[in-house]
C-alpha positions as CSV (number, residue, x, y, z in Angstrom):
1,X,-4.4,0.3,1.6
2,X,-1.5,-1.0,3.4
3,X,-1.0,-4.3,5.5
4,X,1.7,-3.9,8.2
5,X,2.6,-6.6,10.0
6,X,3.7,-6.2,13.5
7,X,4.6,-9.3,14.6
8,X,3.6,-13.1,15.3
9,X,-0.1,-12.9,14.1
10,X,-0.6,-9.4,14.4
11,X,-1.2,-6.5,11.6
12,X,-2.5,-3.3,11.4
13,X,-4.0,-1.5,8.3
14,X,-3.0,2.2,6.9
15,X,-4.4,4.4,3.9
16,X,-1.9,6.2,3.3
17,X,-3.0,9.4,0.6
18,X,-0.3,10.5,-1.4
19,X,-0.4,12.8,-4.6
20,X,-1.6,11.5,-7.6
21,X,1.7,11.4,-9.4
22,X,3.3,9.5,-6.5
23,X,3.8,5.9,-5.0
24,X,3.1,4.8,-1.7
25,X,6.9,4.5,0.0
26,X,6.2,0.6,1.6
27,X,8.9,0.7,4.0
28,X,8.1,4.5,4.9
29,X,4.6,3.2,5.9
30,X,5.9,0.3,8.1
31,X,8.5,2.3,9.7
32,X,6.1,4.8,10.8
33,X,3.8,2.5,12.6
34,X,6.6,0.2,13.9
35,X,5.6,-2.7,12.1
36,X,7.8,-5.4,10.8
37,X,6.8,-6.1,7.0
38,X,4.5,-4.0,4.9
39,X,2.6,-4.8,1.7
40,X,-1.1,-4.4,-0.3
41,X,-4.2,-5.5,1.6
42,X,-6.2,-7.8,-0.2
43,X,-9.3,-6.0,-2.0
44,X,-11.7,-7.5,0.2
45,X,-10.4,-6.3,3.7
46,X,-10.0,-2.9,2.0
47,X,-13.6,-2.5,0.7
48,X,-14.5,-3.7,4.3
49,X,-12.5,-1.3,6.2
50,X,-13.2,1.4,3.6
51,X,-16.8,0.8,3.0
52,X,-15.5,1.6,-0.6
53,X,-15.3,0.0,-4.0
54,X,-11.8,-0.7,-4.9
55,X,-10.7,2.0,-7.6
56,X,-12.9,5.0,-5.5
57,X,-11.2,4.6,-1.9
58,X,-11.7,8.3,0.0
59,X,-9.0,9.8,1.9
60,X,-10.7,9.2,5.6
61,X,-10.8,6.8,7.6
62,X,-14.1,5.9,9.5
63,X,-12.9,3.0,10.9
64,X,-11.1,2.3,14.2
65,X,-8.7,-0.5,12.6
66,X,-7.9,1.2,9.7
67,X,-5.2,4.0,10.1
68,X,-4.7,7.3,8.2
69,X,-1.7,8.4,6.9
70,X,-1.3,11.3,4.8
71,X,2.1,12.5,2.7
72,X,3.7,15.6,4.1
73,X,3.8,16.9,0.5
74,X,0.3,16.3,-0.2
75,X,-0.8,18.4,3.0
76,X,1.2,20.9,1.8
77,X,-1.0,22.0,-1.5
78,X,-3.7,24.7,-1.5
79,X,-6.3,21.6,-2.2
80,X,-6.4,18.3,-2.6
81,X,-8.5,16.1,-4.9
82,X,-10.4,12.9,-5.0
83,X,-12.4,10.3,-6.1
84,X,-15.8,10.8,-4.0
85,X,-16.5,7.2,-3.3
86,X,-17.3,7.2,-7.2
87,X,-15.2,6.3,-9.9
88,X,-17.0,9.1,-11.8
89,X,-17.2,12.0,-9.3
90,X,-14.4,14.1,-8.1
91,X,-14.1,16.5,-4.8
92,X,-11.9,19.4,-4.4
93,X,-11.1,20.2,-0.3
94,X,-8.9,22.7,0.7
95,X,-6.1,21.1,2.8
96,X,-6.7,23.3,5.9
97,X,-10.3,21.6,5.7
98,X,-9.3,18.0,4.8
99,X,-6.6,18.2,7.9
100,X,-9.6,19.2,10.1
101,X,-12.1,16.9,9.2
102,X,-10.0,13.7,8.3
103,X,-7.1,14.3,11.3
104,X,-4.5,12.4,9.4
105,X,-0.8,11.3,11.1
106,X,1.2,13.2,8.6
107,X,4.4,11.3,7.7
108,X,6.6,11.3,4.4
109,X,5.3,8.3,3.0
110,X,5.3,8.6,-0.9
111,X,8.5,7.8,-3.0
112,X,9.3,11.0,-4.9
113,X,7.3,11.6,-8.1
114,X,11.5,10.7,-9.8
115,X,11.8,7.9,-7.7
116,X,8.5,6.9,-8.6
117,X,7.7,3.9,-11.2
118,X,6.0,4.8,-14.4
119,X,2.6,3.4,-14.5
120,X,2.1,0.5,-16.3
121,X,0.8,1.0,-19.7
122,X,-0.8,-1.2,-22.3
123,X,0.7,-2.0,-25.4
């Protein structure tokens, strides 16, 4: 979940669902909403807004302050997959579904599975 700010004291809050192998594009996500700086929410405003554990976030949004954004790409895939509030449960939907029932804003807002940064590994 995304923080945008939008000005003197003002912010608004985006999920933005991107594929798996993808990053969130920051500065895609702020552009789209016309905000002025864009970064992480802190875990406790997203568990609020999502009504989600951290780590199991859906792709919907049932909450009026809390926009949803999904990546172009991702919308345009047979199905999508995810975490069903459960870190131990997956969902498949078919997009034409997920469009319909989730009525995302569809914007490109992941950095290109290239552009994006390896995950972090232990070693």
């Amino acid at each position: 979940m995304i923080r945008v700010g939008l000005g003197r004291k003002q912010s608004r809050y985006v999920l933005a669902v991107v594929q798996g192998d993808r990053r969130v594009d920051l500065d895609a996500v702020r552009e789209c909403v016309g905000g002025t700086r864009a970064g992480m929410a802190d875990q406790v405003t997203a568990e609020r807004l999502t009504g989600c554990v951290s780590g199991s976030i859906i792709p919907f949004s049932f909450h009026p302050a809390l926009t949803l954004i999904a990546d172009r790409d991702l919308l345009e895939q047979e199905e999508i997959y995810f975490n069903a509030a459960r870190l131990d449960l997956s969902v498949a939907l078919p997009t034409p579904e997920y469009r319909e029932i989730a009525a995302p804003l569809s914007a490109r807002v992941a950095l290109s599975a290239a552009a994006a940064p390896p995950a972090a590994t232990a070693a």
